[in-house]
Biopython code that builds the backbone (N, CA, C, O; Angstrom):
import numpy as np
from Bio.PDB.StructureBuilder import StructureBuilder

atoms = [
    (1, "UNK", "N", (108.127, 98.139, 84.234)),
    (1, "UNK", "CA", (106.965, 97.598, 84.912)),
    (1, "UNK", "C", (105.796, 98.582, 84.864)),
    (1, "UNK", "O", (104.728, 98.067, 85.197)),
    (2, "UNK", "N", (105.748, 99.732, 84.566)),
    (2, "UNK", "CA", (105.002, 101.082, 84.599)),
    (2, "UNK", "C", (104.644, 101.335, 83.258)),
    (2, "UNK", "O", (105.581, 101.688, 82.543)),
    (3, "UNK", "N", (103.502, 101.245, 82.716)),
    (3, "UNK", "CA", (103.267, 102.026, 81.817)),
    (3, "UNK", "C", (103.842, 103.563, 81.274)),
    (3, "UNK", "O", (103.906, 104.401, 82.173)),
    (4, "UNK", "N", (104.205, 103.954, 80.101)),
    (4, "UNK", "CA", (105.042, 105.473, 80.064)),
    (4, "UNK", "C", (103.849, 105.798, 80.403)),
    (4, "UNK", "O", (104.027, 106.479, 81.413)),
    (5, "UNK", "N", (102.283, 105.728, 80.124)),
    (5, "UNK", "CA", (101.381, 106.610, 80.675)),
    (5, "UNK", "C", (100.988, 106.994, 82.076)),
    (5, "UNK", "O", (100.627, 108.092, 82.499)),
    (6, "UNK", "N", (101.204, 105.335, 82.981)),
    (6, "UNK", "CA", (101.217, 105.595, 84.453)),
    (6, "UNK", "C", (102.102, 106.594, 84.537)),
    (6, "UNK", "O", (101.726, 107.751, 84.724)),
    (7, "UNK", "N", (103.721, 106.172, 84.375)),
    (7, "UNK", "CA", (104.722, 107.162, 84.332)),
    (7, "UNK", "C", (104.263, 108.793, 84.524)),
    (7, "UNK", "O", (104.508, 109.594, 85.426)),
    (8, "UNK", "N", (103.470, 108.916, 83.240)),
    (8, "UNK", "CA", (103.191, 110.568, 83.218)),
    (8, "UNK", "C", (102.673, 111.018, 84.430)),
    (8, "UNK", "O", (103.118, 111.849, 85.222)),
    (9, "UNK", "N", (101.415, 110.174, 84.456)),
    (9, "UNK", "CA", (100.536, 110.749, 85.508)),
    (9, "UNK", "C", (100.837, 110.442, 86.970)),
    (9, "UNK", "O", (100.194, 111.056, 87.821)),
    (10, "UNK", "N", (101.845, 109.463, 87.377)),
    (10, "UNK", "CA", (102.631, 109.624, 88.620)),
    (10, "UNK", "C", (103.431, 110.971, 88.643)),
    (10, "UNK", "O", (103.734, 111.488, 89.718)),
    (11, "UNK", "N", (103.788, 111.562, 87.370)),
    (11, "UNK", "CA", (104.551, 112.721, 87.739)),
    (11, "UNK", "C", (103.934, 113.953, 87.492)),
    (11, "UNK", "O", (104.483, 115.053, 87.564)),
    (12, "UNK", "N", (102.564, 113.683, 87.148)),
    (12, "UNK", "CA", (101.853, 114.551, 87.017)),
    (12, "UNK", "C", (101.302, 114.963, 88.719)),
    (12, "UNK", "O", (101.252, 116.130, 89.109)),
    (13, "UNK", "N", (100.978, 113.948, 89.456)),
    (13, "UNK", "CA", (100.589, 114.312, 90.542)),
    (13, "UNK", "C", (101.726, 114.648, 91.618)),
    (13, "UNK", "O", (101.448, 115.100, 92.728)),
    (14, "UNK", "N", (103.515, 114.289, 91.033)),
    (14, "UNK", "CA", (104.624, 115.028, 91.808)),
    (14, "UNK", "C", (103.973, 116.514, 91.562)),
    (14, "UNK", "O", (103.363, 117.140, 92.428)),
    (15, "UNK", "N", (104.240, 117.009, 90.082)),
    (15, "UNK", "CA", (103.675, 118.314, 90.107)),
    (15, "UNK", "C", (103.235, 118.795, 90.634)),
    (15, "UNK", "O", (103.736, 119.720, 91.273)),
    (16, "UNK", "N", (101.499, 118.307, 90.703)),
    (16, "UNK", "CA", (100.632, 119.295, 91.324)),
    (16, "UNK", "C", (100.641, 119.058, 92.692)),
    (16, "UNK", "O", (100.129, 119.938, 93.384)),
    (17, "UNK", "N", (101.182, 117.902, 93.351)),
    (17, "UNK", "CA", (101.315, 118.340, 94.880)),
    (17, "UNK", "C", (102.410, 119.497, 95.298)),
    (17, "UNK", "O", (102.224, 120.252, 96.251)),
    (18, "UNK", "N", (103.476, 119.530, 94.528)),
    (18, "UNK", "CA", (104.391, 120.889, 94.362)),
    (18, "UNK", "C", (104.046, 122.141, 94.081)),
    (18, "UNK", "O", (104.486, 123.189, 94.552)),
    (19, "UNK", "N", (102.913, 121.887, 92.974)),
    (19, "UNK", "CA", (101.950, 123.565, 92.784)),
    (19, "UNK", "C", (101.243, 123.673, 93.828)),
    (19, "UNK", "O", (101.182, 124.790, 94.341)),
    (20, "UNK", "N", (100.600, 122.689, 94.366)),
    (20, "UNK", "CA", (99.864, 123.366, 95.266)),
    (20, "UNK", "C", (100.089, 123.764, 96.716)),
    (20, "UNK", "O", (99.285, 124.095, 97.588)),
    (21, "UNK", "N", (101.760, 123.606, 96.727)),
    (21, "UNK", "CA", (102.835, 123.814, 97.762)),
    (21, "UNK", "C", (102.196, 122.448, 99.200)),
    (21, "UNK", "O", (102.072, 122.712, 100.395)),
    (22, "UNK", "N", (101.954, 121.284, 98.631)),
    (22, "UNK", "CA", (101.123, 120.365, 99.688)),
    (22, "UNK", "C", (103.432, 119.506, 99.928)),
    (22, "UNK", "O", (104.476, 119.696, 99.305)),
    (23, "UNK", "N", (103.057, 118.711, 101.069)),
    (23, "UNK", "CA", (104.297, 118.215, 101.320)),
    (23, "UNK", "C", (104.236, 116.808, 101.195)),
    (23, "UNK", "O", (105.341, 116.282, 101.330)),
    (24, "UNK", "N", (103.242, 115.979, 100.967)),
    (24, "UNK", "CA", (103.014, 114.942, 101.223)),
    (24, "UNK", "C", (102.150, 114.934, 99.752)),
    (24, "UNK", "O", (101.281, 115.759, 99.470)),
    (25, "UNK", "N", (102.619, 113.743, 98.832)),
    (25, "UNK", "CA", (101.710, 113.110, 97.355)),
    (25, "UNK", "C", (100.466, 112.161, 98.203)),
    (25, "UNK", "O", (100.795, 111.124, 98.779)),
    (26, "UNK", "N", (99.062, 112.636, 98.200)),
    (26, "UNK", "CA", (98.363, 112.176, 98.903)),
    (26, "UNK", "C", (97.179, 111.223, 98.123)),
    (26, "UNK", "O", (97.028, 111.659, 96.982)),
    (27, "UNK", "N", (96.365, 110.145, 98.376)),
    (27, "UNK", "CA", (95.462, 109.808, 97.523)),
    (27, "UNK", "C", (94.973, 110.517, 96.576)),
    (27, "UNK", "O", (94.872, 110.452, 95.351)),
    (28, "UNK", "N", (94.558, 111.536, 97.801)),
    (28, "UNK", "CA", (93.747, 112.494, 96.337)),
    (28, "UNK", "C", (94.551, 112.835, 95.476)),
    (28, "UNK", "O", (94.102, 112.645, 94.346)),
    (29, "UNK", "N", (96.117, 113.497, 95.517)),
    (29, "UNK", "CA", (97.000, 114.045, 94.420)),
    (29, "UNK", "C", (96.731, 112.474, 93.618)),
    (29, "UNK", "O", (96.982, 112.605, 92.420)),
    (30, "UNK", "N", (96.407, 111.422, 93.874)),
    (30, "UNK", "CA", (96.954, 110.442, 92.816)),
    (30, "UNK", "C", (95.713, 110.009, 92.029)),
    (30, "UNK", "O", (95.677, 109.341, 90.996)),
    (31, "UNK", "N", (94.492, 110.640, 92.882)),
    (31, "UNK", "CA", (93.111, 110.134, 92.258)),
    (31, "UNK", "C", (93.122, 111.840, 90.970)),
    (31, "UNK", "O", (92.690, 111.894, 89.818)),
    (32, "UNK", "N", (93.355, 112.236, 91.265)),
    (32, "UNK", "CA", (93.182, 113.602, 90.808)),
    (32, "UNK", "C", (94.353, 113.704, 89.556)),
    (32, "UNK", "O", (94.107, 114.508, 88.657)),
    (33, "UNK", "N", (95.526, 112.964, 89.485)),
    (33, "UNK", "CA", (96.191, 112.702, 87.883)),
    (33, "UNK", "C", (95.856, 111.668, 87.287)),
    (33, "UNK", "O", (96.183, 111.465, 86.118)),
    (34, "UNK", "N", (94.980, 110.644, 88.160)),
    (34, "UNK", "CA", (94.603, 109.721, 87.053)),
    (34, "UNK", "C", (93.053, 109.869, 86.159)),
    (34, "UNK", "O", (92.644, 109.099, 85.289)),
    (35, "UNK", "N", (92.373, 111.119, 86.693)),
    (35, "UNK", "CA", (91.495, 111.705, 86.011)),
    (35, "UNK", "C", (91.768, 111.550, 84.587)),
    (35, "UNK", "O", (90.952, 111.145, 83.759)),
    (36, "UNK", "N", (93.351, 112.008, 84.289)),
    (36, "UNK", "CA", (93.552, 112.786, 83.108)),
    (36, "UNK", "C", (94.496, 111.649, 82.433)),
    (36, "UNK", "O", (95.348, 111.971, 81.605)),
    (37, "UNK", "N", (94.268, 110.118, 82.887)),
    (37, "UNK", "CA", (95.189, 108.524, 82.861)),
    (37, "UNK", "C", (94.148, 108.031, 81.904)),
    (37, "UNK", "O", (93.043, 107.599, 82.233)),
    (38, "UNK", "N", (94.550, 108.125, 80.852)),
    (38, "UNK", "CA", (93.032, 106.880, 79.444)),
    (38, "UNK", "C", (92.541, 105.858, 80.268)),
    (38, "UNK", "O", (91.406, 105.479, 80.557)),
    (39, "UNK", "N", (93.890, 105.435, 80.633)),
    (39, "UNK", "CA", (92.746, 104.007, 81.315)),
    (39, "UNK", "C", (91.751, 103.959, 82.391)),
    (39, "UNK", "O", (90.640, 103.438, 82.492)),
    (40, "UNK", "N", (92.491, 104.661, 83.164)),
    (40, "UNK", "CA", (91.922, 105.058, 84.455)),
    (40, "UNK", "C", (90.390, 105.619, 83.810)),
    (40, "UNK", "O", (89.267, 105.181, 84.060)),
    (41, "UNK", "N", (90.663, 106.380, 83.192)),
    (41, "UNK", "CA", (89.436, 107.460, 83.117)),
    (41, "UNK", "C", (88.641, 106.597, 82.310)),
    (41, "UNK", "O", (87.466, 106.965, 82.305)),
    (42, "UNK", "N", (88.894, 105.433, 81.527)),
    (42, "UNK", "CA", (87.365, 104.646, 81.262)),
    (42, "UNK", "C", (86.895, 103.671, 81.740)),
    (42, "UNK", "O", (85.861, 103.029, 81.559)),
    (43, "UNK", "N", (87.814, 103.590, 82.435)),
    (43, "UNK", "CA", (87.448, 102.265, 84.172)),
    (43, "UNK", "C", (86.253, 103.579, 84.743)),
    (43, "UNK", "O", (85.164, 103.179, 85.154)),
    (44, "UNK", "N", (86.500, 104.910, 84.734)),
    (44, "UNK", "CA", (86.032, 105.937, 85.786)),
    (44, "UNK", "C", (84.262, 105.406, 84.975)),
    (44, "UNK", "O", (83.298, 104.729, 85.330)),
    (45, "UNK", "N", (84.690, 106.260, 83.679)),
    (45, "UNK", "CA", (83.036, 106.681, 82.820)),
    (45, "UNK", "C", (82.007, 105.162, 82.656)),
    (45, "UNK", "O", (80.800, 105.014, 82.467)),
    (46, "UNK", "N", (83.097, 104.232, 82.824)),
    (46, "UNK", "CA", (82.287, 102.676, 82.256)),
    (46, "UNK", "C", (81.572, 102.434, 83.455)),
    (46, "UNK", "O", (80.769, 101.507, 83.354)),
    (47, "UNK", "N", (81.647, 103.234, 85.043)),
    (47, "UNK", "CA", (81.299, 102.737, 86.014)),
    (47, "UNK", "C", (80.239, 103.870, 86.539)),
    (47, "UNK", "O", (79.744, 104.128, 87.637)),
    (48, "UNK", "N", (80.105, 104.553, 84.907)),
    (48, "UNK", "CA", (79.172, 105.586, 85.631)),
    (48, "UNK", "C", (79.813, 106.520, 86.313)),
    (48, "UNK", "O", (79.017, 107.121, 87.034)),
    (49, "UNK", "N", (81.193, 107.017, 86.435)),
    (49, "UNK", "CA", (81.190, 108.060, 86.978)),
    (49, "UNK", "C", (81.772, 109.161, 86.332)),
    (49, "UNK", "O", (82.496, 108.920, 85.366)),
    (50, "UNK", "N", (81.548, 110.633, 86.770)),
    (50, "UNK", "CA", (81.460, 111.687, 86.284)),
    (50, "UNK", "C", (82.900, 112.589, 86.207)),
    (50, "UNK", "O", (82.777, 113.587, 86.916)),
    (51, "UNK", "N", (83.993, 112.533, 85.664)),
    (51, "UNK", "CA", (85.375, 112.718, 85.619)),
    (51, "UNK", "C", (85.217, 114.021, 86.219)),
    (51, "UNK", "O", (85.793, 114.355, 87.255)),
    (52, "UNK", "N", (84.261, 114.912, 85.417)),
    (52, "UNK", "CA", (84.600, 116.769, 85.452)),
    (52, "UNK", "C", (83.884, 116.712, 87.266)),
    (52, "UNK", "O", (84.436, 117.311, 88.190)),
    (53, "UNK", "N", (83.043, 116.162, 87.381)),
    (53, "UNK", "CA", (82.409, 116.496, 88.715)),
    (53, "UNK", "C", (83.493, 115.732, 89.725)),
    (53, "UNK", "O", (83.901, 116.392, 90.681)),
    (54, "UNK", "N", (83.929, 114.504, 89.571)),
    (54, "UNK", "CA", (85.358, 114.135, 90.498)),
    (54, "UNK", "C", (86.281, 114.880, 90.408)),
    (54, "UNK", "O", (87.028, 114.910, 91.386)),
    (55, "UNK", "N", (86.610, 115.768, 89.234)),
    (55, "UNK", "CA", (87.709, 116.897, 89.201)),
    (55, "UNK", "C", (87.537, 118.203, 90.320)),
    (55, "UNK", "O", (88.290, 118.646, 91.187)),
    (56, "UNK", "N", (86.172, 118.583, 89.854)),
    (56, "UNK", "CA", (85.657, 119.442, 91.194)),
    (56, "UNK", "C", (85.632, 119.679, 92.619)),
    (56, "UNK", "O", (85.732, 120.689, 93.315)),
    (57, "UNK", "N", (85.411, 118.027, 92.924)),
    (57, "UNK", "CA", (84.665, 117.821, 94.266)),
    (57, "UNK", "C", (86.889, 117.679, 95.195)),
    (57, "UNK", "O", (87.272, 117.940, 96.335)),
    (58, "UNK", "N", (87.667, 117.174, 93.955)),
    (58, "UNK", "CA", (88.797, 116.941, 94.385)),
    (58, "UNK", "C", (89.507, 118.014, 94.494)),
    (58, "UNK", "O", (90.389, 117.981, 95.352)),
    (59, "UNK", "N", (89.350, 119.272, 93.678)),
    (59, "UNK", "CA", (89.672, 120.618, 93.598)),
    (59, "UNK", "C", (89.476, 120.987, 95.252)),
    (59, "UNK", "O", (90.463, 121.178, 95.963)),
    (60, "UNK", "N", (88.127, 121.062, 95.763)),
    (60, "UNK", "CA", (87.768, 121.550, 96.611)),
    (60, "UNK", "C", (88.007, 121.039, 97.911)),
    (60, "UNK", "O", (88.012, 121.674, 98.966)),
    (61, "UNK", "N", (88.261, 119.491, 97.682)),
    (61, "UNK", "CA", (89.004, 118.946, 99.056)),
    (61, "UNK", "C", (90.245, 119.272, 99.787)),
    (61, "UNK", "O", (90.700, 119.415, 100.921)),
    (62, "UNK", "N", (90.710, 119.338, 97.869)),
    (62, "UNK", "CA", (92.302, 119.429, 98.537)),
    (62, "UNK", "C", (92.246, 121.315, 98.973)),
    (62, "UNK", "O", (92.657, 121.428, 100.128)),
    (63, "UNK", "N", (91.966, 122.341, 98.530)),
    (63, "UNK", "CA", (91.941, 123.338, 98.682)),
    (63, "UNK", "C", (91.662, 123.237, 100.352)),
    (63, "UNK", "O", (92.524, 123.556, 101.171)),
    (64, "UNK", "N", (90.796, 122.918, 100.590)),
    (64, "UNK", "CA", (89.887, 123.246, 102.159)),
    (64, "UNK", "C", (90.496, 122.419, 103.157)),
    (64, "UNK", "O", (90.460, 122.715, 104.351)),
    (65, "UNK", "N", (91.197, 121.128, 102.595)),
    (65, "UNK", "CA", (91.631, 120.173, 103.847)),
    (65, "UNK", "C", (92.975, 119.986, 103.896)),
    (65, "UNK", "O", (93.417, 119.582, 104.971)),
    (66, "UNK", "N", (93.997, 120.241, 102.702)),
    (66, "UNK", "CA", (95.418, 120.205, 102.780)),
    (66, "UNK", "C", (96.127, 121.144, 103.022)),
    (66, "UNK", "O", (96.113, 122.284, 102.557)),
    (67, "UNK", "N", (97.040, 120.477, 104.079)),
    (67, "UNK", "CA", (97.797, 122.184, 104.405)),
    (67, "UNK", "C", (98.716, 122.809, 103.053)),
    (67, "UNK", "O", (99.310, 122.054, 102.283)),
    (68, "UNK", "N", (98.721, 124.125, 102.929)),
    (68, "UNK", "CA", (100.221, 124.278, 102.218)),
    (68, "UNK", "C", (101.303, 124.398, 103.083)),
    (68, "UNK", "O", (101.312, 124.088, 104.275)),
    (69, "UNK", "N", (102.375, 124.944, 102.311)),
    (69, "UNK", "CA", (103.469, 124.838, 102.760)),
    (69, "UNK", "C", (103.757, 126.715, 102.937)),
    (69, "UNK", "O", (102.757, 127.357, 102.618)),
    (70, "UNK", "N", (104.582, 127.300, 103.246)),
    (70, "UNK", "CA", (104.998, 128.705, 102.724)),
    (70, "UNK", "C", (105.769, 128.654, 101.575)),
    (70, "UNK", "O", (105.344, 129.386, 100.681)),
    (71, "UNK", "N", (106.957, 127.902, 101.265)),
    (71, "UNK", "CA", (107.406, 127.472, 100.242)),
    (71, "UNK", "C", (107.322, 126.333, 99.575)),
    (71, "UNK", "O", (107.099, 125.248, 100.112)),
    (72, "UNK", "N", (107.521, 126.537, 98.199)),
    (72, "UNK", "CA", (108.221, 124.823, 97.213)),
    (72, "UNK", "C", (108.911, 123.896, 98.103)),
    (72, "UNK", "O", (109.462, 124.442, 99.058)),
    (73, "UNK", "N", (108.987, 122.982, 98.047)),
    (73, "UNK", "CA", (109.930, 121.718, 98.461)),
    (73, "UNK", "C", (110.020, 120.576, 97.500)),
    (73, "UNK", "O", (109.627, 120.503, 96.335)),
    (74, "UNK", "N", (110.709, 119.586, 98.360)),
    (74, "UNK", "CA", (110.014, 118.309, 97.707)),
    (74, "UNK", "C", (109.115, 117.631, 98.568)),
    (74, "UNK", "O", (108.665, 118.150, 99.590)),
    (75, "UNK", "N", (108.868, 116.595, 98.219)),
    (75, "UNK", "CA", (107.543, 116.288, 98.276)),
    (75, "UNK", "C", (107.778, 114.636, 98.634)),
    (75, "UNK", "O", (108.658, 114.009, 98.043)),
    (76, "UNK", "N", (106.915, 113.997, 99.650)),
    (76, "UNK", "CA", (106.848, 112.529, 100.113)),
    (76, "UNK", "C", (105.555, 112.564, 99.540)),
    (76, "UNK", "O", (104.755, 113.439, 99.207)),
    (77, "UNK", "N", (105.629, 110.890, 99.530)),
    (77, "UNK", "CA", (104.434, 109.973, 99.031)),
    (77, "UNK", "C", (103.997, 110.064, 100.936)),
    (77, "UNK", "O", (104.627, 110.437, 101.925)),
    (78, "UNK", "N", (102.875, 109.613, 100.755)),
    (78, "UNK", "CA", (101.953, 108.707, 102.383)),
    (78, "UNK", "C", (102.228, 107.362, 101.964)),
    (78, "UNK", "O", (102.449, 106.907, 100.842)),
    (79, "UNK", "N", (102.172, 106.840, 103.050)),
    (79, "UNK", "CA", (102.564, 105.362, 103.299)),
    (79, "UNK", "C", (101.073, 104.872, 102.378)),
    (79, "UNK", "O", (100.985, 104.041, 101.474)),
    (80, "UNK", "N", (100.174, 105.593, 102.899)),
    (80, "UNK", "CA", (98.849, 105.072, 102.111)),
    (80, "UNK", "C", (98.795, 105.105, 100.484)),
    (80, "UNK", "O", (97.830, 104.567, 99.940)),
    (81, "UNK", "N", (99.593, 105.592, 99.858)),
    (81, "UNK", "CA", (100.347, 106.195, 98.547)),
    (81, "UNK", "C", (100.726, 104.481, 97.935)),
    (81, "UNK", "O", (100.182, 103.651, 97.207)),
    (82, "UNK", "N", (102.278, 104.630, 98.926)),
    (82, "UNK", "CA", (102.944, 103.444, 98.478)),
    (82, "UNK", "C", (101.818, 102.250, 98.469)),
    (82, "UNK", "O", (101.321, 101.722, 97.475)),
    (83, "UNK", "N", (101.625, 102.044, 99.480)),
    (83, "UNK", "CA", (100.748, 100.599, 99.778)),
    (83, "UNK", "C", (99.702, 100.841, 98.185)),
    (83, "UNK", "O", (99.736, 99.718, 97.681)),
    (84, "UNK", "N", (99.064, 101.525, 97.481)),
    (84, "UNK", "CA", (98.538, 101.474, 96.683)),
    (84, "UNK", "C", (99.389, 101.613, 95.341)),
    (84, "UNK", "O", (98.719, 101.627, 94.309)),
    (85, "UNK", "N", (100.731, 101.715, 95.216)),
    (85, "UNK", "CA", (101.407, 101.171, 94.153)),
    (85, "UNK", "C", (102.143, 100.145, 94.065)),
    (85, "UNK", "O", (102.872, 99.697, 93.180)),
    (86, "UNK", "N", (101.734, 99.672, 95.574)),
    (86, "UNK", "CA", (102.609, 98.165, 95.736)),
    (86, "UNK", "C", (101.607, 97.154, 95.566)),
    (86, "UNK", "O", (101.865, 96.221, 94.806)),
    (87, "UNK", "N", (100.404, 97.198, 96.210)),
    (87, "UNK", "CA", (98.973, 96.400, 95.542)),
    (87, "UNK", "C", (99.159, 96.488, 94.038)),
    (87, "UNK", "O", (98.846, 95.558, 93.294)),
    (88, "UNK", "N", (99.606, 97.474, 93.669)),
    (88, "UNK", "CA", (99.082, 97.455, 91.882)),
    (88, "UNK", "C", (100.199, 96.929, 91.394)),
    (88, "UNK", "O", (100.196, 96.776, 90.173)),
    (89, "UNK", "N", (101.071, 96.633, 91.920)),
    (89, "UNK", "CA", (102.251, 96.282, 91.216)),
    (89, "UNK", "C", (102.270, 94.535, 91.279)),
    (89, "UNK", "O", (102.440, 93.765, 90.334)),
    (90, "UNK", "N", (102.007, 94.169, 92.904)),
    (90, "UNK", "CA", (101.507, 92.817, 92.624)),
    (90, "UNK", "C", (100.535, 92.376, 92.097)),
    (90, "UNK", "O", (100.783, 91.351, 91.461)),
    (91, "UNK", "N", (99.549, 92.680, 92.073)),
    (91, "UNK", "CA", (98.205, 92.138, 91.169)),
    (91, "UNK", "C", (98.550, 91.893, 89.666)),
    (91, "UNK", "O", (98.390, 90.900, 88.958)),
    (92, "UNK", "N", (99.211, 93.439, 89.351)),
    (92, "UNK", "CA", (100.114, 93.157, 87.733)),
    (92, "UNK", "C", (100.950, 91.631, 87.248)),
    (92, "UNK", "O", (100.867, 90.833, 86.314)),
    (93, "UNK", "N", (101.530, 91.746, 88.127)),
    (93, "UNK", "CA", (102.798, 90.714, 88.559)),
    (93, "UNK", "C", (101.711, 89.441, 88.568)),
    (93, "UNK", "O", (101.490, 88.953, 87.459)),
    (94, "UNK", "N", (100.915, 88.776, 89.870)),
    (94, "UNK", "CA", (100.353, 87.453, 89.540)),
    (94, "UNK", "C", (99.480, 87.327, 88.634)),
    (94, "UNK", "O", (99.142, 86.173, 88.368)),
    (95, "UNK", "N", (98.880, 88.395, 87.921)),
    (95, "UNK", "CA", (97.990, 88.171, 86.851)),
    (95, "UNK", "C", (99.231, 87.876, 85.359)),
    (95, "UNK", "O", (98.844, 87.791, 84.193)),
    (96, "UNK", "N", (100.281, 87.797, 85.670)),
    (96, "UNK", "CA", (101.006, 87.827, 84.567)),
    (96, "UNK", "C", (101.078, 88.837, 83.407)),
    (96, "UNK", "O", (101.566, 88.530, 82.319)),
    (97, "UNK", "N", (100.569, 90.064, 83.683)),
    (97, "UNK", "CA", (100.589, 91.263, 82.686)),
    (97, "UNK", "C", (101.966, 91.843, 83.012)),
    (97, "UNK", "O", (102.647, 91.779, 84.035)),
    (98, "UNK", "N", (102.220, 92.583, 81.513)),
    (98, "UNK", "CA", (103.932, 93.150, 81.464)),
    (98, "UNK", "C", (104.042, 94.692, 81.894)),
    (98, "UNK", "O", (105.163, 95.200, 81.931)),
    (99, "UNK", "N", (102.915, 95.445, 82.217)),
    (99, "UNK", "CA", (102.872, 96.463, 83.134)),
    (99, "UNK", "C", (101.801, 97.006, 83.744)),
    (99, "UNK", "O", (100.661, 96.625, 83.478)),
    (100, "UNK", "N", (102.063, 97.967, 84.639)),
    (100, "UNK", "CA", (100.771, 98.837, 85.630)),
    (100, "UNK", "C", (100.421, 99.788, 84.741)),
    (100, "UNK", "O", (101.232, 100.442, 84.086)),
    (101, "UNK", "N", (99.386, 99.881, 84.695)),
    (101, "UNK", "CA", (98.476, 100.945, 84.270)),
    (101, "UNK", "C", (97.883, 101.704, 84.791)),
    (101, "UNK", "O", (97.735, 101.287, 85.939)),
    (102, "UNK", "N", (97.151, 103.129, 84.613)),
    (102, "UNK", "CA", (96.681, 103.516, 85.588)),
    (102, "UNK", "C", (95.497, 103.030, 86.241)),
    (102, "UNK", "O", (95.239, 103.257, 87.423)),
    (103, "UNK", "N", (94.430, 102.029, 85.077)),
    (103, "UNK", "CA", (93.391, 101.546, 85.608)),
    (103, "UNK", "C", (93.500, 100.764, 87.219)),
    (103, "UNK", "O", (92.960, 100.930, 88.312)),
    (104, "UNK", "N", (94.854, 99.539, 86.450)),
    (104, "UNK", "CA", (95.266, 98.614, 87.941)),
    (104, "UNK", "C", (95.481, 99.807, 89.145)),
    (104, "UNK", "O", (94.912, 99.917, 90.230)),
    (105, "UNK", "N", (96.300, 100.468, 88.654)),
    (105, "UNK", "CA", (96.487, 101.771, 90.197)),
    (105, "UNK", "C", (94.968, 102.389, 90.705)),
    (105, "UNK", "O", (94.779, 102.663, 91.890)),
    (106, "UNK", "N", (93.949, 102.568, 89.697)),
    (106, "UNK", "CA", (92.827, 102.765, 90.667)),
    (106, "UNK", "C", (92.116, 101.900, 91.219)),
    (106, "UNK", "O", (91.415, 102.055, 92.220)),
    (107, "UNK", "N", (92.309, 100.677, 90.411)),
    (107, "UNK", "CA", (91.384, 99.968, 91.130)),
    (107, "UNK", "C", (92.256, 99.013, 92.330)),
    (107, "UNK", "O", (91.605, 98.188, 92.971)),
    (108, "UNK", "N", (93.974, 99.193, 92.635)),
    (108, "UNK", "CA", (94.253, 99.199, 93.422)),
    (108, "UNK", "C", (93.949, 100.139, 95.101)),
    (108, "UNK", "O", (93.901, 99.918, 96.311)),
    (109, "UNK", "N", (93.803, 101.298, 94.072)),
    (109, "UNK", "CA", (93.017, 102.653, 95.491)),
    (109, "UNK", "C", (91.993, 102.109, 95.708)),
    (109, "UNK", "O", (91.748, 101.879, 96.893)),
    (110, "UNK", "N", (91.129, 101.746, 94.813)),
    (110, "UNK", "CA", (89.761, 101.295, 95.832)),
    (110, "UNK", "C", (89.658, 100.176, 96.575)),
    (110, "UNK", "O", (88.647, 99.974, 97.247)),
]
sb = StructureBuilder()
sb.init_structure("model")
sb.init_model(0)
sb.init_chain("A")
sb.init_seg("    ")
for serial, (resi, resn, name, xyz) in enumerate(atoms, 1):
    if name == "N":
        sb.init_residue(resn, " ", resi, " ")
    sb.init_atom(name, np.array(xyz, "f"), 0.0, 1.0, " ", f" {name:<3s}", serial, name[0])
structure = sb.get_structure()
């Protein structure tokens, strides 16, 4: 049901919520791997917006507003997480398409 590319970049943002010792996979961890999602990212530029400057401004959120941890762990989604891969998963589903992409996942976040 997942694109292998969603795929990546869902586990791209397990990662970096793990690098950045955060405990919780948060919007931003998921707005912030689909930067680097093809689809996503020309849903981003076709709408006028600026990938490297959303990379920035998301750098600096998560730095200043997410707690770390002292150590590695694993890592939960937010309920606000799920609910935005469960929107994208139905919209997929009644539009009759054969998987999620990362585009549907952002424009499920918004």
């Amino acid at each position: 049901m997942l694109s292998p590319e969603l795929k990546q970049t869902l586990d791209k943002a397990i990662r970096e919520t793990r690098r950045r010792r955060h405990e919780y996979i948060t919007l931003e961890h998921l707005l912030f791997a689909l930067l680097d999602d093809g689809s996503a990212r020309r849903v981003i530029v076709g709408c006028g917006g600026d990938v490297e400057r959303l990379r920035v401004e998301l750098e600096e959120f998560m730095e200043e507003n997410l707690q770390q941890r002292d150590e590695e762990g694993d890592v939960q989604q937010t309920v606000a997480v799920g609910r935005v891969l469960q929107r994208a998963v139905m919209h997929v589903q009644s539009a009759g398409k054969p998987e999620v992409t990362g585009a549907n996942l952002l424009v499920a976040l918004y």
